[in-house]
C-alpha positions as CSV (number, residue, x, y, z in Angstrom):
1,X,-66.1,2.7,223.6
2,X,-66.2,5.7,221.6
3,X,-62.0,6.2,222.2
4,X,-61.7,3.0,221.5
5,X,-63.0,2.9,217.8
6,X,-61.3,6.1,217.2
7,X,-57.8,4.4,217.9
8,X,-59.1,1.4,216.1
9,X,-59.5,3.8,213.1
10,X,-56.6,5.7,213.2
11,X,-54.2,2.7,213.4
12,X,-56.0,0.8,210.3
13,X,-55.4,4.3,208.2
14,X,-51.9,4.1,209.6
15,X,-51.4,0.7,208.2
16,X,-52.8,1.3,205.1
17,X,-50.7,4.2,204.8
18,X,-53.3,7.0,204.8
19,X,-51.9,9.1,208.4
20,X,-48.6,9.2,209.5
21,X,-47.5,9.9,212.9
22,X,-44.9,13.3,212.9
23,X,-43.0,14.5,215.5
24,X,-42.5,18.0,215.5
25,X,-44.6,21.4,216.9
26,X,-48.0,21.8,215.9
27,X,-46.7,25.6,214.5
28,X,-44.4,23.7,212.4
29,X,-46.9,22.0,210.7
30,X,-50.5,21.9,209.1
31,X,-53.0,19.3,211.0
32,X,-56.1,18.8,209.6
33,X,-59.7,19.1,211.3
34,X,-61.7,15.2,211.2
35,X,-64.5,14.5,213.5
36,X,-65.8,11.1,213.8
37,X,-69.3,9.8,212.1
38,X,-70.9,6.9,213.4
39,X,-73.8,4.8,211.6
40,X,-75.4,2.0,213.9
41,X,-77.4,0.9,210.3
42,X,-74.2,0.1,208.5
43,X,-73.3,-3.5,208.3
44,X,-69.4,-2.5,207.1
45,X,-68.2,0.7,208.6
46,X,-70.1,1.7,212.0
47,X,-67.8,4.5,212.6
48,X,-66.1,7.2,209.6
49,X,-63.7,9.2,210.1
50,X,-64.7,12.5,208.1
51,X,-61.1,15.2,207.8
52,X,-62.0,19.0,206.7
53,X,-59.4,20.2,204.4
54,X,-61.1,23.3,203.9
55,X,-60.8,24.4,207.6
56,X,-58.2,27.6,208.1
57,X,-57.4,29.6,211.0
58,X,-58.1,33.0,210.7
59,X,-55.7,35.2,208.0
60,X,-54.9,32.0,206.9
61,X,-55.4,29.4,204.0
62,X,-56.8,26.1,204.3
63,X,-55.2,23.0,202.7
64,X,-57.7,22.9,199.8
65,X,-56.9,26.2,198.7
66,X,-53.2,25.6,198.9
67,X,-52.9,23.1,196.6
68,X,-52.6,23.5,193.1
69,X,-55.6,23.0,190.8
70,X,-55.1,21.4,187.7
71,X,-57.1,21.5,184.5
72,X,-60.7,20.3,184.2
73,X,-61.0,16.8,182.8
74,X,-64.8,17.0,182.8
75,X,-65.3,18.1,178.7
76,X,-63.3,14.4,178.2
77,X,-66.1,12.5,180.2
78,X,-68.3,12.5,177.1
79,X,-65.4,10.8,175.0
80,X,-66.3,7.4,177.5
81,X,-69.7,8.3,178.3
């Protein structure tokens, strides 16, 4: 049951355009950690899927600290607050 809903979630965030299946060896590439969360009290979503962009092999860099970080925008939250 558990595989199951793991497919199930992994081809809706393929339709929708969130994953991508690649082709290529996993040293050619960056893959990132998820685990699966289930909540038996949740009427909508029963099982998450949870991905850890700040996960890194060791000497290496994770995907959050690869990517550029842009400005702040917080100061411009009081202009609409």
């Amino acid at each position: 049951m558990i595989w199951e809903k793991l497919i199930e979630s992994f081809e809706t965030m393929e339709k929708s355009g969130i994953v991508e299946e690649v082709f290529c060896e996993p040293e050619n590439g960056y893959y990132i950690p998820y685990q699966q969360v289930f909540n038996a009290g949740s009427n909508t979503t029963k099982v998450g899927t949870i991905f850890d962009a700040s996960s890194k092999s060791s000497g290496e860099r994770s995907l959050n600290n690869a990517l550029h970080q842009g400005p702040s925008r917080l100061p411009e939250l009081k202009e609409f607050l």
